[in-house]
N, C-alpha and C positions, 0 to 999 in steps of 0.2 A: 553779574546776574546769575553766574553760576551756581552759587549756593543759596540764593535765595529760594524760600519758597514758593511753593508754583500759585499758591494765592494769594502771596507778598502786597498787602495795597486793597486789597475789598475786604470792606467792614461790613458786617453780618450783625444786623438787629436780631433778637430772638426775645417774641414778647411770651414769657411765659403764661400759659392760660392752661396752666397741666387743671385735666381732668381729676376729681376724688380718686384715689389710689395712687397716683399716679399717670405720666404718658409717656410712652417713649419715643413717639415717634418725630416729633418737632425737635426735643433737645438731642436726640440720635442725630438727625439730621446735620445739628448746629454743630455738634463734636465732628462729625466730616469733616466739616467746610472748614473745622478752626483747626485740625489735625493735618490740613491740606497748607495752611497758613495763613487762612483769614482772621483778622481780630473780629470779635463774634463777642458782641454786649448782649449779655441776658439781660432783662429789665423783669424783675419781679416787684409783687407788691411790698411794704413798707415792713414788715412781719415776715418774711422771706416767703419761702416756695411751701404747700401741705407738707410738700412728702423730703422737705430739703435734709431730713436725719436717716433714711433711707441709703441702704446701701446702692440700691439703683442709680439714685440720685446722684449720688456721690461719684461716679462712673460715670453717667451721661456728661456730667457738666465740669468735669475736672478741666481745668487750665481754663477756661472761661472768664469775663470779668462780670460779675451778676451785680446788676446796680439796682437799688430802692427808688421805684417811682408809685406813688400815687396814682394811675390815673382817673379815678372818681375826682378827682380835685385842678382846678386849671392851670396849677404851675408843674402839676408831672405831666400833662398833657403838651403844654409847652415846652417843658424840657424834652418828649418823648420827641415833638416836630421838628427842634434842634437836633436830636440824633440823628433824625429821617435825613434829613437837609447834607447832612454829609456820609450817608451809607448808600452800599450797590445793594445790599439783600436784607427782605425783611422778612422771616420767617412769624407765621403764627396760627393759630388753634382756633380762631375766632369765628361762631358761625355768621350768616351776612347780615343778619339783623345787626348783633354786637359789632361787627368789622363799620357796619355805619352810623352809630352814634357813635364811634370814636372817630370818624371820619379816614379811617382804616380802610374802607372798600375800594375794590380795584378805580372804578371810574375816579376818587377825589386823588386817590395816590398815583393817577396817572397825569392829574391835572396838576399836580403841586410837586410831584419829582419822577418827573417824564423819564430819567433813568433808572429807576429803583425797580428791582427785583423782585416781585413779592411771590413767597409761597405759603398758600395757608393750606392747613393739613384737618380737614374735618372729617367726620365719620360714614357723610356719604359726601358724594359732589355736590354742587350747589346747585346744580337744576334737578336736584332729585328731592321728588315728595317728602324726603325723610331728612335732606339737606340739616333742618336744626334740631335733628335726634341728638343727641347728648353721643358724644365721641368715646365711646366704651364699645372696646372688643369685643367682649362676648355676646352684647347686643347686634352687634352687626353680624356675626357670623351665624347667629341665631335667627335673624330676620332673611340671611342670606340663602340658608337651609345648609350652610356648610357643615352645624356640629352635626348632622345626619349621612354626612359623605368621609366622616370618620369611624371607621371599625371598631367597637368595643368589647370587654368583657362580658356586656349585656346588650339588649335588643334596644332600640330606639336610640335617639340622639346621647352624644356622650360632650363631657366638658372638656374642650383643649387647652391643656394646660399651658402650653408650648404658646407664649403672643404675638403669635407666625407675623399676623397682619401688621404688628405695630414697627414692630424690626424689617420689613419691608417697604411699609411704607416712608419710611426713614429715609433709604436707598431712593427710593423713587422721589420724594422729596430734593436731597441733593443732587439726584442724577438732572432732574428740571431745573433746579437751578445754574447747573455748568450749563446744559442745553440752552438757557435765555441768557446765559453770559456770553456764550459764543453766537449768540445770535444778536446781540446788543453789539458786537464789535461790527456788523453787519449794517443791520439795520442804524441801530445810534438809539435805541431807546429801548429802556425796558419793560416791563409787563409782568404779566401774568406768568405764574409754573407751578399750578396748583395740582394736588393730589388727595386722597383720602383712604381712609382703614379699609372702605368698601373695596375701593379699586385693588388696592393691593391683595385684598383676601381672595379676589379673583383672578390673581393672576397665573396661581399654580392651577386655576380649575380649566385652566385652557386647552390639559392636556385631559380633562374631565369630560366636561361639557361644549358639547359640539351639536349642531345639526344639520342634516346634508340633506338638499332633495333626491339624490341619489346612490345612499351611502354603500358601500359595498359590506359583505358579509363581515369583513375587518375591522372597519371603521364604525357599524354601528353595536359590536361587540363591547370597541372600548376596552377599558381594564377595570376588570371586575371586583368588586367590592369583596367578595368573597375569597379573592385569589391567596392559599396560604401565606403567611411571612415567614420565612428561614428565619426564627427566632428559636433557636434550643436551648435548653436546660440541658446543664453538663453534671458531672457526676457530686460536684462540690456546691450545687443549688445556683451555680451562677448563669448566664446565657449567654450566647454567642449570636451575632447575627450574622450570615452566611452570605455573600452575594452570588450571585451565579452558582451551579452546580458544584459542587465539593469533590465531584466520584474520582477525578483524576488524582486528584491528593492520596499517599500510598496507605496511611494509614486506611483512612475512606473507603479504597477499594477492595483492600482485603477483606477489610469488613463484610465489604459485600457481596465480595467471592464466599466469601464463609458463609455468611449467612444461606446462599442460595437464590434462585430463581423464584421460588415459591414463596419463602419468606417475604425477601423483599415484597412481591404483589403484594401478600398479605398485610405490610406496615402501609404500604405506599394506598393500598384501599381506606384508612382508613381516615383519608386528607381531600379535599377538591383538589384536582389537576393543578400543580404550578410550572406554570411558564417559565422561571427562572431554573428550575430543580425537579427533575422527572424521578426523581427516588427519595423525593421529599420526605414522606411518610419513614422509611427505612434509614438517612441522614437522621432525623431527628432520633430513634430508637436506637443510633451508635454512637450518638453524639451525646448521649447518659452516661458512656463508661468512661470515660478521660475528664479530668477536670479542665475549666474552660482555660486557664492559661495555657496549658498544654496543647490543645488544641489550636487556637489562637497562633502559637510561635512555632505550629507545623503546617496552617496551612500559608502564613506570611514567608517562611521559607520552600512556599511550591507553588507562590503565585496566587492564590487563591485570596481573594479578598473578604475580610473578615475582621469582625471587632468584638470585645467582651462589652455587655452593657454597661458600662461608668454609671455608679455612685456622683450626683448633680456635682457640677463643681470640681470632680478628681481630674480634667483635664488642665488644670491649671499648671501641675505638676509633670505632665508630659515634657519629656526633651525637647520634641518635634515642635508643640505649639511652643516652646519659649527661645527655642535656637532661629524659629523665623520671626521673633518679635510678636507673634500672637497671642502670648502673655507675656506680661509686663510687671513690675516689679516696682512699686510706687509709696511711697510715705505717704499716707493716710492720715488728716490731722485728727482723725478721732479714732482710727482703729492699727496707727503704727504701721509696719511695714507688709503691703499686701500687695497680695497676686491680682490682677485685674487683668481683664481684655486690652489688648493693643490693636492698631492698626490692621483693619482684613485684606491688604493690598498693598504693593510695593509701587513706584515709580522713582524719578529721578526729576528734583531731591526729593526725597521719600517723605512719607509722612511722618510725624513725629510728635509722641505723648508732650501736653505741652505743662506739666507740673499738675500736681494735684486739686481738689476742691479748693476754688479761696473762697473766701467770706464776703459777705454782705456789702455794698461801701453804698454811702450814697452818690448821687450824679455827681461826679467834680467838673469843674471846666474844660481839663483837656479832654474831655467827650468830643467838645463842639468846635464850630467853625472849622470842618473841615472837608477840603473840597475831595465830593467818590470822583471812582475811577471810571464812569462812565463817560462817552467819547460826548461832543456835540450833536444834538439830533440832526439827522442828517432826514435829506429830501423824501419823503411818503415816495415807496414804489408801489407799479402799477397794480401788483400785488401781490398779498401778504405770502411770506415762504416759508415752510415748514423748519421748528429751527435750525436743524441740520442741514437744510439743503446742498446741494454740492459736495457734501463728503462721502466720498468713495471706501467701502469696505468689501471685504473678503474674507468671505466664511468657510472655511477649511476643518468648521467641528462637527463634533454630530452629540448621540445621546441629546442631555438638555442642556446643562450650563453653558456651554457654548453657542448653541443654536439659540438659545432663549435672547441671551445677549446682543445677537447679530439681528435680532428681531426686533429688539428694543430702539437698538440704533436704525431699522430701517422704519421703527413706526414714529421718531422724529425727526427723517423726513432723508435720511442718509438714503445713495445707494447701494444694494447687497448683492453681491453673486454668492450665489451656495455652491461649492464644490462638493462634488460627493464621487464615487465611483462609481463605476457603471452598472454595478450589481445595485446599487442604492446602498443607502445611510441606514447600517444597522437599527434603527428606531422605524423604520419604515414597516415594520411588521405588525408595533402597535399604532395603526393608522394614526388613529383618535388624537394620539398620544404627540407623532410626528409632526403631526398637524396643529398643532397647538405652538410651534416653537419656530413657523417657518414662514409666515406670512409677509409679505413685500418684499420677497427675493426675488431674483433672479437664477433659476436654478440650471446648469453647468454639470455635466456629468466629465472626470478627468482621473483618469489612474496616476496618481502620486506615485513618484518612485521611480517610472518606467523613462529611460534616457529620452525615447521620443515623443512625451508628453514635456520632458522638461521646458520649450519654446512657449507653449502655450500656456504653462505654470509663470513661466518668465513674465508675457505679457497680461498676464493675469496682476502679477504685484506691480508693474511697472505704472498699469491704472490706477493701483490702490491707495488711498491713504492711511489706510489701516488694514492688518493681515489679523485675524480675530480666530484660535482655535483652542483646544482641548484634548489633543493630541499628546497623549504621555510621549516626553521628550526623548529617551532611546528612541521610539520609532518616528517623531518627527525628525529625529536628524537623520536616520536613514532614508525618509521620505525629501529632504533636502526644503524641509517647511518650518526649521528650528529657527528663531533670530536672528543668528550670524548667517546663516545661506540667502533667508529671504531680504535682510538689511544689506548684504552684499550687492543685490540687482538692485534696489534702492533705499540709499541710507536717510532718505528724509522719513522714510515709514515708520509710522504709530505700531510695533507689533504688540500683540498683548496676547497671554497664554495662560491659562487656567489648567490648574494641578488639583490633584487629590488631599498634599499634605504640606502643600509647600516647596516652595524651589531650593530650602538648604535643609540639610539635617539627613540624616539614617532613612528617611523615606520618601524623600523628593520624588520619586522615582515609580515608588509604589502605586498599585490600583486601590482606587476611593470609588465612594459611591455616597449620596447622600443619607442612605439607611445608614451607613458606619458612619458616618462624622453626627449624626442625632445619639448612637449607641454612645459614641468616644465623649461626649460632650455633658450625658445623663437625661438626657430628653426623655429616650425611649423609658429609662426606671420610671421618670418624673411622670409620663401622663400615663404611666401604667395606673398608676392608683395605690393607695396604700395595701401592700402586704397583697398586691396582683404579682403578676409576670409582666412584666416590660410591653411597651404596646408601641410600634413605629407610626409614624405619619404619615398616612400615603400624597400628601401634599406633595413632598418633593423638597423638602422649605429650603436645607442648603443646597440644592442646586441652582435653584431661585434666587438666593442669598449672593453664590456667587456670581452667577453671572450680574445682578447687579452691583457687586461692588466693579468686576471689570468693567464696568460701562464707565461707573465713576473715574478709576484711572485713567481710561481711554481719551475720556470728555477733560480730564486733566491735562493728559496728556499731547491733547491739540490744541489746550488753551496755552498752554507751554509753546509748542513751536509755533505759533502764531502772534506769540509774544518775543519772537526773536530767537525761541532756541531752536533747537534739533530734532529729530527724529529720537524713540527711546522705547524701551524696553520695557513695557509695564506687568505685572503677574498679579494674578488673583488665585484662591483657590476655597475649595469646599471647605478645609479644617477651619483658615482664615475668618470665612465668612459667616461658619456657624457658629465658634467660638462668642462671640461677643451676643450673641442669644443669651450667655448665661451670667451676663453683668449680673443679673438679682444677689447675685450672690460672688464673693472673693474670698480667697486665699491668704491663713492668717498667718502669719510668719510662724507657728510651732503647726503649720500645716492643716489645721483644722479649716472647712469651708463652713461660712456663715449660713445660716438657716434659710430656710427659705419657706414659703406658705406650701402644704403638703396636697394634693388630690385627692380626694376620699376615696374610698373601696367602692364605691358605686359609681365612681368617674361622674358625680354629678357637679363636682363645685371644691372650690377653696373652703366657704363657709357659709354659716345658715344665709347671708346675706349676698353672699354672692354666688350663683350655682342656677343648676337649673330643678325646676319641680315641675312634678306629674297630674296633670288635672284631669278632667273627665275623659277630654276628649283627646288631649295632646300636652305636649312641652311645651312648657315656658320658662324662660331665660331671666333673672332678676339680678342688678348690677346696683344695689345700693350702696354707695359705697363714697359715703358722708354721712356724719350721725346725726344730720338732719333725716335725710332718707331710712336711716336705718333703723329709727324713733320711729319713724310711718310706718316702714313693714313691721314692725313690732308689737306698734297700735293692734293694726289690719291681720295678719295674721296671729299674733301669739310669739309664745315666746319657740325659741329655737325644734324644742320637743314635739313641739304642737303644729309647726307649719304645714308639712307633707300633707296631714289632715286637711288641714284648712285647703290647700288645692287641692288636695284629691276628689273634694265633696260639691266642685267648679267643676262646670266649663269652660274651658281658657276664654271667650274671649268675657266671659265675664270675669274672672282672677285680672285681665288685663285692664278692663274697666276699674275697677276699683282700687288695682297699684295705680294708675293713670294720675286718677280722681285724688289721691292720695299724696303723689307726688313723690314716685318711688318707679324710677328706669326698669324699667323691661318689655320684653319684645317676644314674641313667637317664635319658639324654635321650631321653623318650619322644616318638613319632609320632602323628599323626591323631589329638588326642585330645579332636576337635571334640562329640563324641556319648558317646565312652565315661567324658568327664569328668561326665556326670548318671549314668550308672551309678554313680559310686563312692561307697561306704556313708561311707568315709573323707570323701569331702567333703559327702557331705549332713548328717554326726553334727555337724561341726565349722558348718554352716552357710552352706556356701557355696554352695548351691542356695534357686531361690525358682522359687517354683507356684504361678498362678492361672489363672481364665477369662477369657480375651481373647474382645473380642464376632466376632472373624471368623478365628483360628484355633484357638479351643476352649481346649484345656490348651495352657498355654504354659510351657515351664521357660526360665529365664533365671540370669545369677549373680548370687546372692544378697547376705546381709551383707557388708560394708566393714566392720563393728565388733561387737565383743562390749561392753553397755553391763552383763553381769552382772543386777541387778534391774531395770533398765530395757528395757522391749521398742523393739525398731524394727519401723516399718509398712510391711513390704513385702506384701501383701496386693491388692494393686489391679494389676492389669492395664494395660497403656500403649494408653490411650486409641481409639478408631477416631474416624476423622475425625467430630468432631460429635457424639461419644456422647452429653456431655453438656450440651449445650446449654440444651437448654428447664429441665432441670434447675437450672442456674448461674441462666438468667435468673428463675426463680423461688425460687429461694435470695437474691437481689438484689431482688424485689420489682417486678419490669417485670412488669406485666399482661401480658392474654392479647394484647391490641389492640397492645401495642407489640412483641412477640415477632413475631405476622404480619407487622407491617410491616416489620422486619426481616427475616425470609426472604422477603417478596414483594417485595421490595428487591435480593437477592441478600447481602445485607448479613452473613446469619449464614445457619446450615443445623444443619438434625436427621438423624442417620441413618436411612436406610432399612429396609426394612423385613429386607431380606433380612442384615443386619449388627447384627441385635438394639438 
C-alpha cells in the first residue's frame, strides 16, 4: 500500500458540459482527483470538447482518458449508465433542468447508484432564482456586484481579468468530494457535494462583507476600498509591490533621513492613509531612483517582503516554482516540450503529473463492469452528520490562508480550537477582515513557546486529528509547533503547513504574502490593462487558493490513514496555489510564453463581445461567447465601432431586455452591494447567507455555505470567536484542573474574557 496512490481504486466520471470559451472549474477539479490517483473518464461529445485545441484545455485535462459519447442518442446514454454503474464520483456542469432529462439529477442517481458521488458545479446554486443562468464568470460576478469591489484605473465597475471564481471553485469542488468520500466510509452511501462560480466568488468577500447589530468602530470600517497599494514604479519603468512598511530596510531609511521630516509629510500627503506603510507617499518617491531588481534583492536580503510585477507566464521559469514541482516540464503533443503547472500541494505519496493530453477514443469495454469502491449501505442513522463530524483540528494560524482553512474544515462539520495568544491574532485589528476566516471555532488563547504553556500545547495535539498552521517554520520550530515536535506527542497526527514559496528551494523560508505570488505570477500586469500600471486584487485569491488546496491534502490525507496508513505531513503554499491560475498560457521550450487574450486600457473586457458596457443609467456585463450569440449581438448592437453607442443611448434594463430577447448572456454589473447582498430572498433561499450571536457584536450576518451536500447538513451555526471566549471551556474539555488553568492566566500564559464580552 505504500506506494500506491492515495486515490488508488475511485473512478472519477467527468461529463464535460464546458461552457462557450471554455470552463475551468469541473475539469480543474477532475485534474485533482486524477493527480491525487483517481482514473477520471472525461466523456465529451462525439466531435471532442469547443475549446479541446486551447492551451487551457490542454492543462486541465492532461493524463485523463476523454471518451466520445453521444448522449442525445440511447446507446451513449447507455453506455454513459455503464460507466455510472461502476464509479465513486461524478462530476458535471449540468443545470437541473438538463441534469433531469438525462436522468442525471440528484434524486434518480441516488436511486440507481446509492454510492455515487455527485458534484455538479453551476453558476449559482440550484435553489437560487438564477440557478439556470448560463455558468459564465463575468456574469456572476457582475450580477454579484463584485466587478465594483474591485479598484480601478477608472471610476465605476472594472473587468477582472484574473477567473478567481472559476479556479476556486475547482478547489471547492474537490475539496466536497474527499468530504462525501470520507463520509461515504461512514455513513455507506453517497450523495450530493455540489458547489458553484457564485459561491466561490463569495468566498474571499467574507473578509469584505459583513453585518453586525453591533459593530464596533473597527469592524464597520472594514478595509477600505481606497486604501493605497505599495505598487512602485522604479527607476527602469518596472514595479515593485511592497508588503508591509519598507522604512527598516537601510537603503529606505536613508532615504528618508535625507530626505527629512518635512519632505516626507509632504510626499506622504499626497496618498490616503495606508495601514500597511505610514510613509507610503515618500516609499514610492524613492522607490523611482533604483531599478526594481535592485531593489527587490535588497529588500529580500533584510526581510522585507517584496516582488517585481512578472511579465504573464515569466513564473514558469522561476527556480523556486520548479525545484518544488510547481512547474512542470511536459511533452506537449502539439506544442513539444512545455512548462506547465504542477501539482499546488505535497502529501505522501505525493501527487503526481500523470502524462500529457491524450486523444479522443471511443467507449471501449474495459470502461465497464466494474465494481466502485463504495462500502454496502449501511443502517439510516437517527440523524444525518455534517461530513466531517468527529474530526478533531487545531488551528495554530493566523493572517488568512490558514485561518480560512481551519474554517472550511469546521463549516463541514470538523471540530476547531483557534489558538492565538493572549495579545490576539495579528488580523484582529482588521475586525471585518478576522472575522471573515474564524467562524465555528473554538477560540483558546495560549503563548507558544513559553515552557509552562508547553502541558496544555501537549494536550491540545493529543486531541487533535489534525494540527492546521501558517506559521513560517524557523519560528514554528522555535515555538515547538513544527511537524517533528508536534508528530512526536502524537504520531497518528494529519499535520499540514502552509508556506509562502514552498517547503524546498532558496526560499522556503521566506515571507509571501498573496499581493506577491499575484505580482510573481503576472496577474497584477495582466488585469492592469494594456499600456496601465499593474493593478492587485484586493480579493486575496492566493490566500484563498491556498488554504484550499490544504484542505484537499488534509481531506487526502485522512482518507489515507483511515485506509490503513499513518499519520503525514502534508504542505500547501501561496506560490503552489496561485501558480496553476496561469494554465491559459505555457512555457515554450526556447522560453517564449504562449499568448494569452489582453485587457483593454479601459479594463472593460477582453473583446467587443465579451466586456462590460456603459448604458444610461449603469453597467452591463455581456458574455457572448458562441458565434451563435455573437451573430445576435452583432444583429442588436452593430458592428464592434458602434456598440458603446448603441448602450450608451439605453437604459440598462432595457439593453438587458433586448440581449435577453435576442439570446445573447448578460447581467447587471451591479453596485454597492456590500449590505443589499443580505437583503436578497434570492440568496438567502439558495443559502448563501449565515446568522448567529457573536459574543461582542450581537447578530452577526456573514456569507454562508460553499456547498450544497443535499442530505448532509453543514455546521455554520457558531459565531467567530472573541478573544478568549473559550478558554476555560477547552481547558476543561482537556481535563487541566482548576490549579493548572490559574496558573496559566497568572502566568499571562492564556486568558478568559471579560466580563463585558460575554
Amino acid at each position: 500500500m505504500t506506494g500506491r496512490p492515495i486515490l488508488h481504486g475511485i473512478r472519477v466520471i467527468e461529463l464535460a458540459c464546458d461552457e462557450p470559451g471554455g470552463t475551468i472549474a469541473g475539469p480543474a477539479a477532475g485534474l485533482q482527483l486524477s493527480e491525487a490517483g483517481a482514473e477520471v473518464i472525461r466523456i465529451e461529445p462525439p466531435g471532442g470538447a469547443p475549446a479541446a485545441d486551447s492551451v487551457l484545455f490542454s492543462v486541465l485535462n492532461r493524463g485523463k482518458r476523454r471518451v466520445a459519447l453521444d448522449l442525445d442518442g440511447a446507446a451513449g446514454r447507455a453506455t454513459l449508465a455503464q460507466l455510472l454503474d461502476g464509479a465513486d464520483v461524478l462530476l458535471h456542469g449540468l443545470g437541473p433542468a438538463q441534469a433531469q432529462a438525462l436522468g442525471l439529477d440528484d434524486a434518480a442517481l441516488a436511486r440507481t447508484y446509492p454510492g455515487l458521488v455527485v458534484s455538479a458545479i453551476g453558476g449559482w446554486p440550484r435553489h437560487h432564482p438564477l440557478a439556470t443562468s448560463p455558468a459564465r464568470e463575468t456574469l456572476v460576478l457582475a450580477r454579484l456586484g463584485l466587478l465594483d469591489e474591485q479598484p480601478g484605473h477608472r471610476a465605476g465597475p472594472v473587468f477582472v481579468r484574473m477567473p478567481f471564481a472559476g479556479w476556486l471553485a475547482a478547489w471547492f469542488c474537490a475539496i466536497g468530494v474527499m468530504a462525501r468520500l470520507v463520509a461515504r466510509r461512514r455513513d455507506g452511501r453517497g450523495g450530493a457535494a455540489h458547489t458553484s462560480l457564485a459561491q466561490a466568488a463569495l468566498a474571499p468577500m467574507g473578509m469584505h462583507w459583513a453585518r453586525a447589530q453591533r459593530p464596533t468602530p473597527a469592524f464597520a470600517r472594514g478595509l477600505s476600498k481606497s486604501t493605497p497599494i505599495p505598487l512602485h514604479r522604479c527607476q527602469d519603468g518596472k514595479w515593485v509591490h511592497v508588503h508591509y512598511s519598507p522604512d527598516a530596510a537601510p537603503w529606505m531609511a536613508e532615504a528618508l533621513a535625507a530626505m527629512g521630516p518635512a519632505a516626507v509629510a509632504a510626499e506622504n500627503a499626497k496618498y490616503p492613509p495606508s495601514h500597511v506603510a505610514p510613509n507610503f507617499g515618500a516609499n514610492k518617491a524613492i522607490m523611482a531612483t533604483r531599478p526594481a531588481q535592485a531593489w527587490v534583492e535588497h529588500f529580500w536580503a533584510h526581510d522585507v517582503a517584496a516582488q517585481v510585477a512578472a511579465p504573464f507566464g515569466a513564473i514558469y521559469a522561476s527556480e523556486q516554482a520548479r525545484v518544488n514541482g510547481y512547474a512542470v516540464a511536459l511533452d506537449d503533443p502539439r506544442r513539444g516540450t512545455v512548462w506547465q503547472p504542477g501539482p499546488a500541494y505535497l502529501s505522501t505519496p505525493p501527487p503526481r503529473v500523470r502524462g500529457p493530453l491524450r486523444a479522443l477514443e471511443p467507449a471501449p469495454a474495459d470502461l465497464r463492469g466494474r465494481e466502485p469502491a463504495a462500502p454496502a449501505p449501511a443502517a439510516a442513522t437517527a440523524a444525518a452528520l455534517p461530513p466531517l463530524a468527529g474530526i478533531k483540528v487545531l488551528d495554530l494560524g493566523a493572517y488568512l490562508a490558514g485561518p480560512f482553512a481551519t474554517m472550511l474544515l469546521a463549516d463541514l462539520g470538523a471540530d476547531v480550537i483557534k489558538v492565538e495568544p493572549p495579545a490576539g491574532d495579528a488580523m484582529r485589528r482588521l475586525e471585518r477582515v478576522f472575522a471573515g476566516t474564524q467562524r465555528g471555532k473554538l477560540g483558546v488563547t495560549l503563548k507558544l513557546g513559553a515552557p509552562d504553556a508547553a502541558p496544555a500545547l501537549a494536550a491540545l495535539v493529543r486531541w487533535a486529528d489534525v494540527v492546521h498552521h501558517n506559521i513560517r517554520l524557523p519560528a514554528a520550530r522555535k515555538l515547538g509547533v513544527d511537524d517533528a515536535a508536534l508528530r512526536h506527542i502524537k504520531p497518528s497526527l494529519v499535520f499540514c503547513h502552509i508556506s509562502s514559496y514552498g517547503p524546498a528551494g532558496e526560499r522556503k523560508d521566506w515571507p509571501g504574502f498573496d499581493q506577491l505570488m499575484q505580482a510573481a505570477c503576472g496577474w497584477e500586469t495582466a488585469c492592469g490593462g494594456a499600456g496601465n500600471p499593474p493593478m492587485w486584487l484586493r480579493f486575496g485569491v492566493g490566500d484563498y487558493l491556498a488554504a484550499l488546496s490544504s484542505v484537499f491534502a488534509v481531506l487526502l490525507a485522512l482518507y489515507r490513514r483511515d485506509d490503513g496508513g499513518e499519520g503525514q505531513s502534508v504542505a500547501a503554499s501561496l506560490l503552489g496555489a496561485t501558480l496553476p491560475t496561469v494554465a491559459e498560457a505555457v512555457m515554450l521550450a526556447d522560453g517564449t510564453v504562449t499568448p494569452v487574450a489582453p485587457l483593454d486600457a479601459a479594463q472593460t473586457g477582453v473583446s467587443p463581445d465579451h466586456r462590460l458596457y456603459r448604458c444610461l443609467d449603469g453597467w452591463l456585463a455581456v458574455a457572448a461567447l458562441d458565434e451563435g450569440e455573437a451573430r445576435a449581438l452583432a444583429g442588436l448592437a452593430g458592428a464592434p465601432a458602434q456598440r458603446e453607442a448603441w448602450f450608451a443611448a439605453l437604459p440598462r434594463a432595457d439593453a438587458l431586455a433586448r440581449l435577453r430577447a435576442a439570446g445573447v448572456a448578460a447581467q447587471p454589473a451591479l453596485e454597492q452591494q456590500g449590505d443589499t447582498f443580505y437583503d436578497d430572498p434570492g440568496h438567502a433561499a439558495a443559502g448563501l447567507h449565515a446568522r448567529y450571536r457573536h459574543a461582542v457584536y450581537g447578530e452577526l450576518e456573514q456569507v454562508g455555505a460553499f456547498w450544497d451536500f443535499g442530505d448532509l447538513p453543514l455546521a455554520l451555526d457558531r459565531a467567530p470567536p472573541a478573544l478568549g471566549e473559550h478558554s476555560r471551556q477547552v481547558w476543561d474539555l482537556l481535563g487541566l484542573d482548576a490549579a493548572q488553568v490559574a496558573a496559566l492566566e497568572r502566568q499571562g500564559l492564556s486568558s478568559s474574557p471579560n466580563p463585558s464580552i460575554g
